[in-house]
C-alpha positions, 0 to 999 in steps of 0.5 A: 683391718686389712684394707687399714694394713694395705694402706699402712704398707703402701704408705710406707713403701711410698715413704721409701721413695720418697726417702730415697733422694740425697737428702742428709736430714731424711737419711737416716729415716730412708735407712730405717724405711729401707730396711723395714721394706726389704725385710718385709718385701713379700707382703708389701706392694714393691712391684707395683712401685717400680711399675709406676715407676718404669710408667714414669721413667721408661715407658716413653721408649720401651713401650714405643716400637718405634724407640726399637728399645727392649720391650718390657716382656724382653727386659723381663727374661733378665734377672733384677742383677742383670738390670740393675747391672745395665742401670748402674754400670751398663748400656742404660747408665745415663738414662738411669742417673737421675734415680736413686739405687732404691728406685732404680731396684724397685724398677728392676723388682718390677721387670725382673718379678721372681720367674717362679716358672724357671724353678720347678725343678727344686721340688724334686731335688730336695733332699729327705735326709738331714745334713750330717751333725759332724759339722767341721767348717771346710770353707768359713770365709773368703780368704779361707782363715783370717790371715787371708792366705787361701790356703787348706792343710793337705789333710782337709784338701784331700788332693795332692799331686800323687791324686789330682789327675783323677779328679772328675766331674761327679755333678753340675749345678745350673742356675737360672737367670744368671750370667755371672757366679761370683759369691764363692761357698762356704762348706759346713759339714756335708752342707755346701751354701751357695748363692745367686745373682738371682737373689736365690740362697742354697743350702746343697748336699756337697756330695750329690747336690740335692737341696737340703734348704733354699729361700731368696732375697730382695737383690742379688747375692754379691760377697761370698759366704761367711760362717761366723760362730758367735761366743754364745755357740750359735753359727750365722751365714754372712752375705751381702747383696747387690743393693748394699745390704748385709744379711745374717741367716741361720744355717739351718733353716736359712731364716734371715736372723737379721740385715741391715743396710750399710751402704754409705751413698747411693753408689755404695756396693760390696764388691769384697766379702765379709770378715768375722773376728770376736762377734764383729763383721768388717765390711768393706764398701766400694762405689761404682760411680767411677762407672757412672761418671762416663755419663757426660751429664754426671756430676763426678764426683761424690762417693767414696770407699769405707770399712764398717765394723759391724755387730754380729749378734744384732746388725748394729755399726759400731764405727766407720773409717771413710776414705776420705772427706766428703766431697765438695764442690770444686768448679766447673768442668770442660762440659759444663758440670759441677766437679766435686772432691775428694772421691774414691779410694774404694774398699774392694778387698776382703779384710785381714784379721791380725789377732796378735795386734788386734788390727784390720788390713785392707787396700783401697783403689784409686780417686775418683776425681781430685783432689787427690788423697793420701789414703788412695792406693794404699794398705791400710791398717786401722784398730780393730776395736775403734776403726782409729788409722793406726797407719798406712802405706800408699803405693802411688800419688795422685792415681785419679782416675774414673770411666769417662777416661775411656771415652775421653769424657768431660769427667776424666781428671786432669793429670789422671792416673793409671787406675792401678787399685789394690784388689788383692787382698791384703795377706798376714805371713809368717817368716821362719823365723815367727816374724810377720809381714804383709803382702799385697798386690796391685792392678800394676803388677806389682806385688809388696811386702810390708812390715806390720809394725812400721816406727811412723804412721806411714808403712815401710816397705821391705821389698816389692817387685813387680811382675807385670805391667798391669792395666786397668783390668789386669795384673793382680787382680782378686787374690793370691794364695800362701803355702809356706814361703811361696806366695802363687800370683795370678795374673790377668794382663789382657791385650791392649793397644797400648805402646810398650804395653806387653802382656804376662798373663799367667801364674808365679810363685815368689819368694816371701822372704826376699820377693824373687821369684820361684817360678812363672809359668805363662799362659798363652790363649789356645786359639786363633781369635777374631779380633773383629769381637775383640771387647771394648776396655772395661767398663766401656764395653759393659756401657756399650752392651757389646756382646758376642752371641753365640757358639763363637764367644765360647769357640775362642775367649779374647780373655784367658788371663789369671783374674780369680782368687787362687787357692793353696795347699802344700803341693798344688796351686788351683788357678781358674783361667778367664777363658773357662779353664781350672787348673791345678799346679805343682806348688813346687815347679808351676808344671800343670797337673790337672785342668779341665774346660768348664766354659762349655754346655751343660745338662746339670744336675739339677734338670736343667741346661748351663752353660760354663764361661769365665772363672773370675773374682771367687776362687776354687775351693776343697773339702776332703777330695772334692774341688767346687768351682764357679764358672761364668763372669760376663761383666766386662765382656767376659764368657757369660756362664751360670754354672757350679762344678763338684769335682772328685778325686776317683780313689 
């Protein structure tokens, strides 16, 4: 019976491979094949497929001494994330671009095995007592409510101006096989959950860090975590991992109640985070073929962005509004590849929830390849209840645009855009005088105000400003913050060569009602930097695998700019820097109050030594006098970091 089993499994798993190409009529059976083997990974044989296929693929150079490639011990002290990282976006791209994301996960499960050996220290920081049953939700989502305006009432935050200068690390976390800290907690009580890159999921005593439950997954844990509380009373955690997939777990115990795979091609990932309103997720899906299209041997391109409205209870999709048509061929290019079109327009913000209209709000980025379309570098309002568009605003047209622009590829369009996306997510205001509008920020620098009830299916603008140049990688990145009539926007304009181009990197505070500005307060790097290090741009410099080793990447960061998510009360604005520094501001002038260095080494709580580094993509959050931060983001050059800071206010 069990060798009837074994094979059964093995069956399958092969099934799964086999599935796993761009075949239309054999999708839907690679997504229910998919989701049986992730769900069942720890009993069936996955490593032993991604052997085979690393004996297939890659052994040719790894295993030769003479290739001087990373040898398969080497490649094992990486984490899955860190290899499908350098699979997808990085250094081995175009050697990996004839594999499906399936495969090429199943290669990474292989190399990257779980380093049980790197965990030992779990056992004696479990916690014996039981979490707390006042179980008040502190941080439920990303946007801290479901207008997405990042901000906490001075009475939960428990900070304040007259306090904030006493705030002190209490203690650290660090985090094994892991360089980036993108998947902001969520706080449930005296429970602060927190996930991995290493695919690890944590459930920690928010006052003293011991753990009060912890389990792991296929891939790692990319969105942050969302509580949602279904109509029947019981509360589920939300995430998403790296290879696309949406997980639903009991708080409790951290038991997978349910996931389901929800990528829409083999480039889909989840950059954004998880909305819940009325038993439905809203799931935002992005592409990083615009990475792979610096491949001079890509055919670009094919994917798009996209919006699902998932069931809550059971995992079920209810409907999906894509980005645009399906691509289709278009010719030939300059290096003799086919070119395909409409691409792009990917989802990277996190949804807002407008419950008087019943809509979602959400921006989308560039096109990857033309033609352009109309739903590129736009807001996008659509109906809760049918994903129907019920209008939209584009900021620009014909922002086409894809990573071979970097390296003058065969691949970058003509004409080609600026890359100027909408990653800010979309914020729902309220003026005096109970009007609303919408705010929202672009790579551009620009900062716009939207009447959520235009007359037409195109949105108007009430006013705009913009307040930095912006680059591909800079001005408004991943989320401003809304106290009031003050809208506080990081921004991360890094240096660039560029004629004209003058960084304003740094925090503002505007105006709402009219879009002038309060107060800027800029931000300049605090050391001498040898620019001999200096990063390549973007995605260029995670293709080149280009790093600075070493104390010198800490001593001074080429990258200080405002790229995370700010968060908000009444009287203050913290703002983590790209150089490691957490700030806290006067909500009320921009004076600095309270900053601490967190790209600096560690011997953590929990036994074992970390180190900091950039503070990117999630934002700081608060809970009653204490301040949680994330530290470390290495994807773009970046400092590397692996580290969770609790931070208090010494009464």
């Amino acid at each position: 019976m069990k060798k009837f089993l074994f094979i059964s499994a093995t069956l399958l798993v092969l099934a799964f491979v086999a599935t796993s190409e761009h075949l239309p009529v054999r999708e839907k059976l690679a997504r229910s094949i998919q989701s049986f083997a992730m769900r069942h990974a720890d009993q069936l044989p996955l490593a032993r497929v991604g052997s085979y296929l690393f004996d297939r693929n890659c052994a040719s150079c790894h295993d030769n001494p003479v290739m001087k490639a990373p040898t398969r011990d080497a490649l094992s002290q990486q984490s899955r994330e860190s290899l499908m990282i350098t699979m997808e976006f990085g250094k081995m791209q175009p050697m990996a671009a004839h594999l499906s994301k399936q495969q090429r996960g199943l290669i990474a499960l292989y190399l990257g095995g779980d380093g049980e050996e790197q965990y030992d220290w779990i056992a004696p920081m479990q916690c014996q007592q039981a979490a707390n049953d006042a179980q008040q939700p502190w941080v439920s989502n990303w946007g801290l409510g479901l207008e997405n305006r990042r901000y906490i009432d001075s009475s939960s935050a428990g900070i304040n101006r007259d306090n904030v200068a006493s705030l002190e690390l209490v203690w650290s976390y660090a985090f094994p096989r892991v360089t980036d800290m993108r998947s902001q907690p969520a706080i449930l009580g005296d429970t602060l959950f927190i996930g991995d890159k290493a695919g690890r999921l944590y459930a920690l005593d928010r006052f003293t860090g011991c753990i009060r439950a912890h389990t792991k997954v296929l891939s790692g844990i990319r969105s942050a975590l969302t509580l949602a509380t279904l109509r029947n009373g019981k509360t589920l955690l939300i995430f998403a991992d790296s290879m696309a997939t949406l997980f639903a777990v009991d708080p409790d115990t951290l038991d997978i109640v349910w996931q389901k795979p929800v990528g829409i091609s083999d480039y889909s990932v989840i950059s954004g985070s998880i909305s819940f309103y009325q038993d439905r997720l809203f799931v935002p899906i992005s592409s990083y073929e615009s990475a792979a299209a610096g491949s001079q041997k890509h055919a670009c391109c094919t994917s798009h962005g996209a919006v699902l409205a998932v069931d809550a209870v059971n995992g079920d999709i209810e409907w999906t509004w894509h980005a645009t048509e399906e691509a289709r061929l278009q010719g030939i290019n300059s290096g003799g590849n086919e070119q395909y079109g409409p691409s792009g327009a990917s989802v990277w913000t996190t949804p807002a929830i407008d419950s008087k209209r019943n809509r979602l709000y959400f921006g989308t980025g560039n096109n990857f390849s033309h033609p352009a379309s109309g739903t590129s570098d736009a807001i996008i309002a659509l109906d809760i209840d049918t994903g129907g568009l019920v209008w939209k605003f584009q900021a620009v047209q014909g922002d086409v645009w894809n990573g071979a622009c970097l390296n003058d590829g065969a691949n970058c369009p003509e004409n080609a855009g600026e890359d100027f996306d909408f990653g800010s997510s979309v914020i729902i205001a309220e003026l005096p005088d109970d009007r609303q509008l919408l705010l929202a920020g672009r790579k551009s620098g620009e900062v716009f105000a939207l009447d959520p009830d235009p007359e037409g299916a195109q949105g108007s603008v009430l006013w705009r400003n913009r307040i930095s140049q912006g680059t591909s990688n800079g001005g408004i990145h991943w989320g401003m913050a809304l106290a009031g009539d003050s809208l506080f926007v990081p921004v991360s304009d890094p240096e660039r060569d560029t004629p004209g181009y003058t960084p304003h990197p740094g925090l503002s505070a505007i105006d709402i009602r009219n879009g002038e500005r309060f107060w800027e307060q800029p931000l300049e790097r605090e050391c001498d930097y040898d620019y001999s290090s200096k990063p390549l741009i973007g995605l260029e410099n995670t293709r080149s695998g280009n790093r600075q080793d070493g104390p010198e990447q800490y001593a001074c960061s080429f990258y200080f700019g405002l790229s995370a998510a700010a968060t908000a009360t009444s009287e203050l604005v913290f703002s983590g820097g790209l150089d490691g520094t957490i700030r806290a501001y006067d909500a009320a002038t921009g004076e600095i109050l309270w900053q601490a260095k967190t790209a600096v080494p560690y011997d953590a709580t929990n036994g074992i030594q970390g180190h900091g580094g950039a503070i990117d993509v999630a934002g700081p959050v608060l809970a009653n006098g204490w301040l949680y931060v994330l530290s470390g983001y290495s994807m773009f050059g970046q400092l590397p970091g692996n580290m969770l800071l609790a931070y208090k206010i010494q009464r």
